[in-house]
C-alpha positions in Angstrom: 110.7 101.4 126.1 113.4 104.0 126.3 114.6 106.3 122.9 117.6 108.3 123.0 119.4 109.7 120.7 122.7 109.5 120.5 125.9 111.0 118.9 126.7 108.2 115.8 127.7 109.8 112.2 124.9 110.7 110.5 125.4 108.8 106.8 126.3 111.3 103.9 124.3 111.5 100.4 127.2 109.7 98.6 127.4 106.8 101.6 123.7 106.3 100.4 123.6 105.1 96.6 120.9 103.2 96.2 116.6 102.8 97.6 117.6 99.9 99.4 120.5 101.1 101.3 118.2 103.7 102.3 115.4 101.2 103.8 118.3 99.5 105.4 119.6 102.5 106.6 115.8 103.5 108.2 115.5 100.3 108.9 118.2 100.3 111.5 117.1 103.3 112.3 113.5 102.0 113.5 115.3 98.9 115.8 113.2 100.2 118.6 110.0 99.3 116.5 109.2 95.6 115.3 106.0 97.2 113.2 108.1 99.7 111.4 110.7 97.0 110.8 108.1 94.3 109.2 106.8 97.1 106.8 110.4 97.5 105.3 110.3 93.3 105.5 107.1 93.7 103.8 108.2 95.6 101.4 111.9 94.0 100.2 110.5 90.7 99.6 107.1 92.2 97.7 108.1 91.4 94.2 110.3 88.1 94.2 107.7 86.4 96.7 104.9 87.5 94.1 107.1 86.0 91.4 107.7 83.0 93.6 103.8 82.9 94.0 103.2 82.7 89.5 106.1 79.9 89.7 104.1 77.9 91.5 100.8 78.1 89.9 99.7 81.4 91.4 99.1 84.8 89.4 100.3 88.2 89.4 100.0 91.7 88.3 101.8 94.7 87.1 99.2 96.8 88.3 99.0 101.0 89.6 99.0 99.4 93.5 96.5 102.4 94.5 93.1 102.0 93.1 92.9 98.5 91.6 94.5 96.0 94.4 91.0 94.7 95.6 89.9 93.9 92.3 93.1 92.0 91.9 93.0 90.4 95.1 88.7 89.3 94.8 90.3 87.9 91.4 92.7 86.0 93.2 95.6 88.0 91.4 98.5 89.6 93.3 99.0 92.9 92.6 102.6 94.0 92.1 102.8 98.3 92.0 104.6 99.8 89.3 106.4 101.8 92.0 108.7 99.0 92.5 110.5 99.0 89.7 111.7 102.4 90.7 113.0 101.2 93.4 114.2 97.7 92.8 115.0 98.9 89.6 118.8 99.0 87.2 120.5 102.4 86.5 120.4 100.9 82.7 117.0 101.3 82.6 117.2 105.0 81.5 119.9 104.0 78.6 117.6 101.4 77.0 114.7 103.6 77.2 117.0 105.8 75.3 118.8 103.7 73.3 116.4 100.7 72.6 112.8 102.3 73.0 114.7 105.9 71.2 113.2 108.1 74.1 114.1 111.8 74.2 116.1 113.1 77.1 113.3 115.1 78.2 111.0 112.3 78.4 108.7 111.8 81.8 111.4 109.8 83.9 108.7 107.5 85.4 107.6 106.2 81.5 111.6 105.7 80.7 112.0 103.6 83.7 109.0 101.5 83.4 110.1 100.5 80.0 113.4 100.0 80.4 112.7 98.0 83.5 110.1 95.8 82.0 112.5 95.5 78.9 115.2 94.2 81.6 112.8 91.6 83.2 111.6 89.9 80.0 112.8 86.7 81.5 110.6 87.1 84.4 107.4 85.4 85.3 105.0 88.4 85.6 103.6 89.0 82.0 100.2 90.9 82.8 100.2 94.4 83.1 97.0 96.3 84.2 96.9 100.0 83.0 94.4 103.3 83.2 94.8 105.3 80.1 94.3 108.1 81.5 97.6 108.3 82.7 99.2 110.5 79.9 100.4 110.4 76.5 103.6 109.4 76.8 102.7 106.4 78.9 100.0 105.3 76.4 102.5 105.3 73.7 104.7 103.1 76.3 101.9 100.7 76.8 101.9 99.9 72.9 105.5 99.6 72.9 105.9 97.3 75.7 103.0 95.2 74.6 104.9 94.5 71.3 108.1 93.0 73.4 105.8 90.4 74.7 103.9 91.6 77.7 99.8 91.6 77.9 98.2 95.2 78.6 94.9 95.1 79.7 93.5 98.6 79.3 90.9 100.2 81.1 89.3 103.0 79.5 88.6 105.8 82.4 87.4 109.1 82.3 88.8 112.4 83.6 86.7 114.7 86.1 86.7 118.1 84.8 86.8 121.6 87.2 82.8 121.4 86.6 81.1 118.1 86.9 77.7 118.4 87.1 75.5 115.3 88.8 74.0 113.9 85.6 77.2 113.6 84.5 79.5 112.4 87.1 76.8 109.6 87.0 77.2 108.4 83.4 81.1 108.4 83.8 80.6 106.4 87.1 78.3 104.2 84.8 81.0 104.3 82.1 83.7 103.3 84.7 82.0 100.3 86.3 81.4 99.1 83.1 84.8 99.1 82.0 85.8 97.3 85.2 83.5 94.4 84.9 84.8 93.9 81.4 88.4 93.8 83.4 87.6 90.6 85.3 86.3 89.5 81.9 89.4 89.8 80.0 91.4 88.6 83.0 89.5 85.2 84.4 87.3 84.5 81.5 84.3 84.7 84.0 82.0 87.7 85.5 83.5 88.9 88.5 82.0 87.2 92.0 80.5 90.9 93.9 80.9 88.9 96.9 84.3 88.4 96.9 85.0 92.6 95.8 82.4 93.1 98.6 84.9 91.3 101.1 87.9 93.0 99.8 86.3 96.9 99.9 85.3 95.9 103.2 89.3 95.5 103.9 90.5 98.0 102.6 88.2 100.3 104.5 89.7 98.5 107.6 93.1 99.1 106.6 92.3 102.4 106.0 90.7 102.8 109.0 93.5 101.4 111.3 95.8 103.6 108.6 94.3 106.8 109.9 94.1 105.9 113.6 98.5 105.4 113.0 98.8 109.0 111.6 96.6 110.2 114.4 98.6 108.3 116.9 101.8 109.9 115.1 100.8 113.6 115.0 102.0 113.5 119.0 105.4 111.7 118.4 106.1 112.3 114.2 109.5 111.0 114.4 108.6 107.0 115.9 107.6 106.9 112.0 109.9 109.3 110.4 109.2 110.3 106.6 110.6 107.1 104.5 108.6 104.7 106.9 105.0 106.8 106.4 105.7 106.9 102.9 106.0 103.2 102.8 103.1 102.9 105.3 100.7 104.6 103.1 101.9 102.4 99.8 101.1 99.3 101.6 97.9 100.7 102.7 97.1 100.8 99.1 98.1 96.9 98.3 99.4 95.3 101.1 102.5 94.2 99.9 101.2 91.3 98.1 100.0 89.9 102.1 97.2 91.6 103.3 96.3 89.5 107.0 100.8 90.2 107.2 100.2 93.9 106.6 96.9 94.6 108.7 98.3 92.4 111.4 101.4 94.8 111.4 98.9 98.0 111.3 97.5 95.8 114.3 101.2 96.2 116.3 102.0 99.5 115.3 98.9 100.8 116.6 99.7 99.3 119.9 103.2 100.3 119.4 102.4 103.9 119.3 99.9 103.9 122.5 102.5 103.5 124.9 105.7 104.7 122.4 108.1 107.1 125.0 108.7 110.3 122.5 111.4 110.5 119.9 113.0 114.0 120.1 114.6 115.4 117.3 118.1 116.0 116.7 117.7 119.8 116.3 115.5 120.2 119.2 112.4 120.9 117.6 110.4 119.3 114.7 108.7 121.3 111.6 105.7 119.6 110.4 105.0 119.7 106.7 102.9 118.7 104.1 104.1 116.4 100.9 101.9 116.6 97.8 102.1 114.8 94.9 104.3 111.6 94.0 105.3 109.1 96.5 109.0 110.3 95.5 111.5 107.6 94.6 114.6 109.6 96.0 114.2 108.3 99.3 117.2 110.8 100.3 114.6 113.6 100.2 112.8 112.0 103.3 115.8 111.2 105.2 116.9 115.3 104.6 113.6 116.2 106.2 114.1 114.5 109.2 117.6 115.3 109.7 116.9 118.7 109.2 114.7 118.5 112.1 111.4 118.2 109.4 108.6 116.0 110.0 105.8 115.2 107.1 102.7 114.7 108.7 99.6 115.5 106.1 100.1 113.5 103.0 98.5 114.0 100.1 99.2 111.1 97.5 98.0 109.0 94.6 96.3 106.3 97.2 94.0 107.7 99.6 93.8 107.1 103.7 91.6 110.0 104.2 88.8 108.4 103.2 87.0 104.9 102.9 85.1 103.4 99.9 82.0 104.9 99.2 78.8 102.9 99.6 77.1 102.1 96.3 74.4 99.3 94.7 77.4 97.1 93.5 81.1 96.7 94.8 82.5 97.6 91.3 80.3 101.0 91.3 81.9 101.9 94.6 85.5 100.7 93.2 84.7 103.6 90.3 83.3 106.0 93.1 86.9 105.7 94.8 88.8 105.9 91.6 86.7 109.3 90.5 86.8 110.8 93.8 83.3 111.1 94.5 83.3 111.2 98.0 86.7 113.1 98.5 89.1 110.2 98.4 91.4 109.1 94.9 90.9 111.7 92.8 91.2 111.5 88.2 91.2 114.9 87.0 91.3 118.3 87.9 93.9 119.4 90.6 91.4 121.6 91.5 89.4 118.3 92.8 92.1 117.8 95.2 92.4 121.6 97.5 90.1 121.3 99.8 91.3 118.1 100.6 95.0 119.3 100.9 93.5 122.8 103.0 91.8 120.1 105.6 95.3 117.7 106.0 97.3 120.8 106.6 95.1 122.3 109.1 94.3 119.4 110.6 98.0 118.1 111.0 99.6 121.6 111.7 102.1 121.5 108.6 103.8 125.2 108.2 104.6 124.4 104.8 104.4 122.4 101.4 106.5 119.9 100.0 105.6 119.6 96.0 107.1 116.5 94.3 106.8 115.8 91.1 108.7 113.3 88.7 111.1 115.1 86.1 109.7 115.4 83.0 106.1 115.0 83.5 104.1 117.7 82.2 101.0 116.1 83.7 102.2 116.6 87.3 104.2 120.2 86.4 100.8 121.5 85.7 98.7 120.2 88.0 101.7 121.5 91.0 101.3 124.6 89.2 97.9 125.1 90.1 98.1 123.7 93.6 101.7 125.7 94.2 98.9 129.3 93.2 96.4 128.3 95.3 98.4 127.9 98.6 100.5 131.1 97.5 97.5 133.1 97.7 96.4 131.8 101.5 99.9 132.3 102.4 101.1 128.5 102.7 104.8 128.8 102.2 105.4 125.7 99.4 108.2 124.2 97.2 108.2 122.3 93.9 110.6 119.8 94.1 111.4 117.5 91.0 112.4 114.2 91.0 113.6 110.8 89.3 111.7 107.6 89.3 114.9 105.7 88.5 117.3 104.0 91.3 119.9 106.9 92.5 120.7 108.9 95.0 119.2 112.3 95.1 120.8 115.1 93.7 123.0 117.5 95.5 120.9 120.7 94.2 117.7 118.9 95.8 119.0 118.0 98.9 120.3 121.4 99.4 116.8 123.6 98.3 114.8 120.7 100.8 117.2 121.9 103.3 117.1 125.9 103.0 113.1 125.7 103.3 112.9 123.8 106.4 115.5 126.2 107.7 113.3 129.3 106.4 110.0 127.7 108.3 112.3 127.2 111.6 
């Protein structure tokens, strides 16, 4: 297989309005790889063919997509991640948050989206919405108000980790945790949950991450055959499959093989900057595509869903499933930012990045703090970093963004 790369116009910010004509965009940009191109597949027919699955007696999920898919999935639910709607999503979504829901401007831009989406798709099939609250404020708040517009909201009550969790206690919220999730099934099938069936699905989802790892290991050698967008999407689907699990690990399967005898993909600026991206899985897929044309390259990843690690072993599936969620073993982390350093010290050692890509969505407080403390940490080991702030709605990027993405590749060059 022979990659060149060749003079064509390279597509302008305003060519490029919307998520999907981004993933086209990449899309045609990946030609040389039939993995890469059934991911984005994967990916564009997630929601209506999980819709098309309740219309004909199946079930489905609004559900995070990180932490909670095999529970879904040994339930015989399809999980459908709330980061769709961000990118499938109407650009009236922001003006019935404000104008319906009465939102502030300054509202988190992920909670005005949801809402306004979910508003938007009353008329759709998916009802059921799984939530954690320990989310934030403003997205309990949301829960309440969507649940009075006619959708179901099945809570779960979790637990932060603090800076200082002592043994005793990290077991009584792991306790706490598997308790609430066993109620979950409850309230969802009317029955107890079958362990055998979450047994099954753990030991998935440790394959998948498995074969996960072994395609950004293969990738740290050639980091443009999977440029930015497509790793992003990678590691989402590595989270919930895209509603087709034996699809998606049969596609891992391919790429895998893919990369083992992939010639290398240069960059068009003749070299390539590895980096680091921390935080969100951002929505402005324009951000990625900036990277790579500016000769970037993400390669360690630190986000919600983790690949790093698998699922802890535990007496019961459902106490490893709150093992993963809390982080006990260094993978999905609730709490503390300060949980998650040594984690992001290892990926960018480990993957070479020069410098730190902090994304968080505009208007959360949450993730402003949390980048805060991260963005000191790194400061003081001399990690070069940016905060970068984002929407959650369907857009193009803005101009500003684009432009300080730009300047700090060219400063690590």
């Amino acid at each position: 297989m022979s990659i060149t790369i060749t003079e064509e116009k390279i597509t302008t910010r305003q060519e490029l309005e919307s998520q999907i004509e981004y993933i086209e965009q990449s899309k045609r940009d990946h030609s040389y790889s039939p993995a890469v191109v059934k991911i984005y597949d994967l990916a564009m027919s997630y929601v209506e063919d999980a819709e098309t699955h309740v219309r004909n007696g199946g079930r489905a999920i609004w559900a995070t997509g990180i932490w909670d898919a095999p529970l879904m999935y040994a339930l015989d639910i399809v999980p459908i991640s709330f980061t769709e709607l961000g990118r499938l999503g109407s650009s009236d979504a922001m003006m019935l948050a404000e104008d319906y829901f009465q939102f502030p401007k300054e509202t988190c831009s992920m909670v005005s989206a949801l809402l306004g989406e979910w508003y938007l798709r009353l008329n759709h099939p998916v009802k059921d919405i799984v939530v954690f609250n320990v989310a934030c404020e403003p997205m309990n708040i949301g829960w309440d108000l969507i649940a009075a517009e006619g959708y179901n909201v099945y809570r779960i009550e979790s637990v932060n980790r603090p800076r200082d969790n002592d043994p005793e206690r990290l077991a009584e919220q792991v306790r706490f945790l598997t308790e609430e999730l066993a109620d979950l099934a409850i309230r969802l099938t009317g029955k107890p949950l079958d362990p055998a069936r979450l047994q099954y699905e753990i030991e998935r989802v440790n394959r998948i991450i498995s074969k996960t790892r072994q395609i950004i290991e293969l990738r740290k050698d050639n980091p443009l055959y999977i440029k930015s967008l497509a790793t992003m999407f990678l590691l989402m689907g590595a989270g919930h499959y895209f509603g087709k699990p034996e699809e998606f690990e049969a596609t891992l399967d391919l790429l895998i093989d893919e990369l083992k005898v992939a010639d290398y993909v240069p960059s068009a600026r003749g070299k390539v900057v590895q980096l680091a991206w921390v935080g969100g899985r951002g929505q402005e897929f324009g951000v990625y595509k900036t990277v790579d044309d500016c000769g970037g390259a993400i390669t360690a990843w630190s986000t919600p869903n983790s690949w790093t690690h698998e699922w802890p072993e535990a007496e019961n599936p459902l106490e490893a499933m709150a093992k993963q969620i809390l982080g006990t073993t260094g993978g999905a982390v609730i709490g503390s930012p300060v949980h998650r350093l040594k984690r992001i010290e290892a990926l960018i050692e480990e993957y070479g990045a020069k410098g730190i890509l902090f994304y968080s969505y505009v208007g959360c407080s949450f993730a402003g703090v949390h980048q805060e403390v991260q963005r000191d940490h790194f400061h003081k080991l001399g990690i070069p970093s940016i905060g970068l702030e984002g929407s959650f709605q369907v857009g193009p990027p803005s101009g500003q963004l684009l432009t300080r993405v730009r300047a700090f590749i060219e400063m690590l060059s």
